[in-house]
NUMARRO-428549 format. One record per residue (C-alpha): x, y, z; residue number from 0. Coordinates in Angstrom, 2 decimals, padded with zeros to 5 digits. Example, Ala and Ser with C-alpha at 12.3 -4.5 7.8 and 13.67 -1.06 7.14 Angstrom:
2
SITE      xx      yy      zz pos
SITE  012.30 -004.50  007.80   0
SITE  013.67 -001.06  007.14   1
***
This chain:
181
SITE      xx      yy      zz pos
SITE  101.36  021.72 -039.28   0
SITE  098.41  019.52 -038.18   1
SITE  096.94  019.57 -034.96   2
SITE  097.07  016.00 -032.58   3
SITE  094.08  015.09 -030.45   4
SITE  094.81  012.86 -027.63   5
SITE  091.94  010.56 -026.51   6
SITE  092.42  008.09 -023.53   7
SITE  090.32  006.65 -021.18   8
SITE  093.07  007.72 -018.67   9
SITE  093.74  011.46 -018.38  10
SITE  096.91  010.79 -016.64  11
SITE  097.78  008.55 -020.33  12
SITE  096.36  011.29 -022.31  13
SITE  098.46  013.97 -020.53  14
SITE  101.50  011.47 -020.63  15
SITE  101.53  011.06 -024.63  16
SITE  100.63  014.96 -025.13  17
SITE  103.90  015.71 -023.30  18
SITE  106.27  013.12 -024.90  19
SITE  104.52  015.44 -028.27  20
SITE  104.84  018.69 -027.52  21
SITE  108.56  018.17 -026.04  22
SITE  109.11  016.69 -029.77  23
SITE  107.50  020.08 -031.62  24
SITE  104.20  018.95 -032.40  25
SITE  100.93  020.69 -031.89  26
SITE  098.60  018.74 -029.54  27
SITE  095.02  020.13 -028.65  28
SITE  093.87  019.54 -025.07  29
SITE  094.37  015.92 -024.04  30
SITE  090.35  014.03 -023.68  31
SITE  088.76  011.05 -021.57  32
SITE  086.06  011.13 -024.14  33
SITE  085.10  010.75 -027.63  34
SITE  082.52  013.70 -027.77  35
SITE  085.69  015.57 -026.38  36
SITE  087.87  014.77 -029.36  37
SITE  085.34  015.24 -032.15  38
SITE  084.44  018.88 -030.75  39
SITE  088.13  020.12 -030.57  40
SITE  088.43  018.12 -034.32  41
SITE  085.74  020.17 -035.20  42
SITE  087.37  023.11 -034.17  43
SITE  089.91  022.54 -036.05  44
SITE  091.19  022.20 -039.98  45
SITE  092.68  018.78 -040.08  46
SITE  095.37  016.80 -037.86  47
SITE  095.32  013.57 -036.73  48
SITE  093.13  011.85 -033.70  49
SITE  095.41  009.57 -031.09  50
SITE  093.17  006.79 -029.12  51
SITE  092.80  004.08 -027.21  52
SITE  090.50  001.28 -028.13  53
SITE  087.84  002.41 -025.76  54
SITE  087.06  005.62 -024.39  55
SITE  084.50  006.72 -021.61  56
SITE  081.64  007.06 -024.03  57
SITE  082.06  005.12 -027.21  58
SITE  084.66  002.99 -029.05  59
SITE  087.32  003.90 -031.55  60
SITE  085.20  002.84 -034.51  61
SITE  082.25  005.34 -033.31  62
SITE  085.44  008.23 -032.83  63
SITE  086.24  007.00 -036.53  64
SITE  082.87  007.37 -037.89  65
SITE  081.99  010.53 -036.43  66
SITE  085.67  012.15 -036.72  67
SITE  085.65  015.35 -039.54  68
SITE  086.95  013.93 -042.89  69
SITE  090.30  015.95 -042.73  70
SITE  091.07  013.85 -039.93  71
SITE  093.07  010.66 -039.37  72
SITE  093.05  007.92 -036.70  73
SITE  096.05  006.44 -035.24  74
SITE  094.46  003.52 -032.59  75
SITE  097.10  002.60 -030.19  76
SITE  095.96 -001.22 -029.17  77
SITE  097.22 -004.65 -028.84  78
SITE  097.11 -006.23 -032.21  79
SITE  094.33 -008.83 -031.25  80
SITE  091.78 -005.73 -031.15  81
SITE  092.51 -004.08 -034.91  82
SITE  090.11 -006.32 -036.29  83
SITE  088.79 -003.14 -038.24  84
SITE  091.25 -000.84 -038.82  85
SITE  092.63 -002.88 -041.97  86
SITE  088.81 -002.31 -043.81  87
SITE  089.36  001.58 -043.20  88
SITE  092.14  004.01 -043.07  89
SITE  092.85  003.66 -039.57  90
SITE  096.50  003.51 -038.96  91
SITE  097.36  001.04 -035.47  92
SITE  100.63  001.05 -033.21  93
SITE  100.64 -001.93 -030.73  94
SITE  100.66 -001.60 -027.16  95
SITE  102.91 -000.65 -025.11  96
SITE  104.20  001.68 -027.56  97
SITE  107.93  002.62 -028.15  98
SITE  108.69  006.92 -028.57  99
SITE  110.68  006.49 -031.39 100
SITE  107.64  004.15 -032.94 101
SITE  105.09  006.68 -032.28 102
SITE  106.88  009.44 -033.47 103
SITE  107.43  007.98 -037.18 104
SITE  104.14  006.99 -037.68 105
SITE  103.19  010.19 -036.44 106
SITE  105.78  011.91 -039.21 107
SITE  104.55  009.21 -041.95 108
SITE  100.90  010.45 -040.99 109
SITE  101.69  013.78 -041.19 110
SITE  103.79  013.61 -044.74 111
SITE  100.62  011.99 -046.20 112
SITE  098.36  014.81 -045.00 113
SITE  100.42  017.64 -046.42 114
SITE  100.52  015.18 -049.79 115
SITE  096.78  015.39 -049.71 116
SITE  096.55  018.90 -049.17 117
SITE  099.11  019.86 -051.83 118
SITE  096.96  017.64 -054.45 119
SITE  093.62  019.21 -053.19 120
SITE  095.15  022.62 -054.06 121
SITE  096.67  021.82 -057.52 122
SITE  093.47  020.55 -058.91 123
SITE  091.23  023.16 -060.47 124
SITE  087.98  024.49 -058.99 125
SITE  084.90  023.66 -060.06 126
SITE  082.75  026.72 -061.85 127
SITE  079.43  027.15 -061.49 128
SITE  076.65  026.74 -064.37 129
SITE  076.40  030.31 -064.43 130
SITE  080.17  030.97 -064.37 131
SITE  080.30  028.72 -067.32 132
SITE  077.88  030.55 -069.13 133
SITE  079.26  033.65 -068.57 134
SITE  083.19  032.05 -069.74 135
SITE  081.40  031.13 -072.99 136
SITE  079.29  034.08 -073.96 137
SITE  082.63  036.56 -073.54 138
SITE  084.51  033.57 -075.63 139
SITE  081.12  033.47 -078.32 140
SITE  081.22  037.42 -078.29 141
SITE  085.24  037.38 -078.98 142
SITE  084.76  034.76 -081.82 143
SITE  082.50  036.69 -083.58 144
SITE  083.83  040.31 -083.37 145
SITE  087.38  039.86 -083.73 146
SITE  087.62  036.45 -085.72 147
SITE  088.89  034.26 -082.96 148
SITE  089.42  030.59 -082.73 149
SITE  087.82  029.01 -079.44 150
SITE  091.47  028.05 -078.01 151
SITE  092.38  031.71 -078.75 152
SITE  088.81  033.41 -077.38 153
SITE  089.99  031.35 -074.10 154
SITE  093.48  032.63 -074.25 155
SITE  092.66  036.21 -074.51 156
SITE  090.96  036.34 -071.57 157
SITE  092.91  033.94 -069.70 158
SITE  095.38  036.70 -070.63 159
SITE  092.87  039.40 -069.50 160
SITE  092.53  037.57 -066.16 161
SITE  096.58  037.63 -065.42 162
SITE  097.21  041.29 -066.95 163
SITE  094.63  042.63 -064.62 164
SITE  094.56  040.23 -061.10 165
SITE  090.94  039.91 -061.73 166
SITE  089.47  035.85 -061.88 167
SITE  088.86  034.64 -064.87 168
SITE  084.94  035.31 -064.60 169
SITE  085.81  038.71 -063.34 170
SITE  087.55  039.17 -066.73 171
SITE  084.99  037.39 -068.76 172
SITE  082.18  039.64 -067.47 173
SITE  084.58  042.65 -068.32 174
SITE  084.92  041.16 -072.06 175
SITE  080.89  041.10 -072.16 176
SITE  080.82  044.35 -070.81 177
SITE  082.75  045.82 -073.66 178
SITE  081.46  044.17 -076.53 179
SITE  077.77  044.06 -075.63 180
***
């Protein structure tokens, strides 16, 4: 599960909201009077989700959204006459005062679409080197021409290779080049 910064100008707010959390199972970091405060345990941290007011001790909520890690969202808890910019980025806003049972879904809803983003970052395929590449097509070149192999089937073979063994699919590659060179 994420991690929750708390950022208000108020410790005694900060400390306030990071109980109502933690007595509702979430995982909230060290409440903060400051921005610089939040973006160093953020950067501590994987991903989660920063809570803040509309102005901190040091710097605004826009600065906190610009300098925030990327794996990071922003929930700005404001009146609704100061989101002027939070419907230009992905800054989610809950209007002041705040209800529990308010915070707490938007919290979940925040929290559902970081897991959705981290279960499509995962299911996409990584990105090879150049040289991982080359190596991928000289074993497939070298499998063509010795045992009369289609490309589909060159790729297959060690794809096959690569599961069989537990080795990467480079790993197995560079074994193929090995054999036949």
């Amino acid at each position: 599960m994420a991690t929750i910064v708390v950022a208000f100008p108020k410790i005694e707010d900060a400390k306030a909201i990071k109980g109502l959390l933690v007595r509702n199972g979430y995982t909230v970091a060290p409440p903060c009077t400051t921005g610089a405060q939040a973006i160093n345990i953020a950067d501590n941290l994987s991903d989660g989700i920063i809570i803040c007011g509309y102005k901190l001790s040091d710097m605004l909520y826009t600065d906190l959204y610009e300098y925030k890690p990327r794996s990071f969202q922003l929930l700005l808890v404001a009146s609704k006459s100061l989101w002027s910019d939070c419907e230009y980025n992905d800054i989610v806003c809950a209007a002041m005062p705040i209800k529990v049972n308010d915070l707490l879904s938007t919290l979940q809803m925040m929290m559902q679409s970081q897991l959705r983003r981290r279960r499509k970052a995962r299911i996409q395929p990584r990105q090879r080197s150049e040289e991982e590449q080359k190596i991928i097509d000289q074993a497939k070149i070298l499998l063509m021409e010795k045992n009369n192999l289609t490309e589909p089937e060159a790729h297959r073979y060690i794809q096959k290779c690569s599961m069989d063994s537990g080795n990467s699919f480079v790993e197995s590659a560079q074994m193929v080049i090995g054999i036949y060179s």
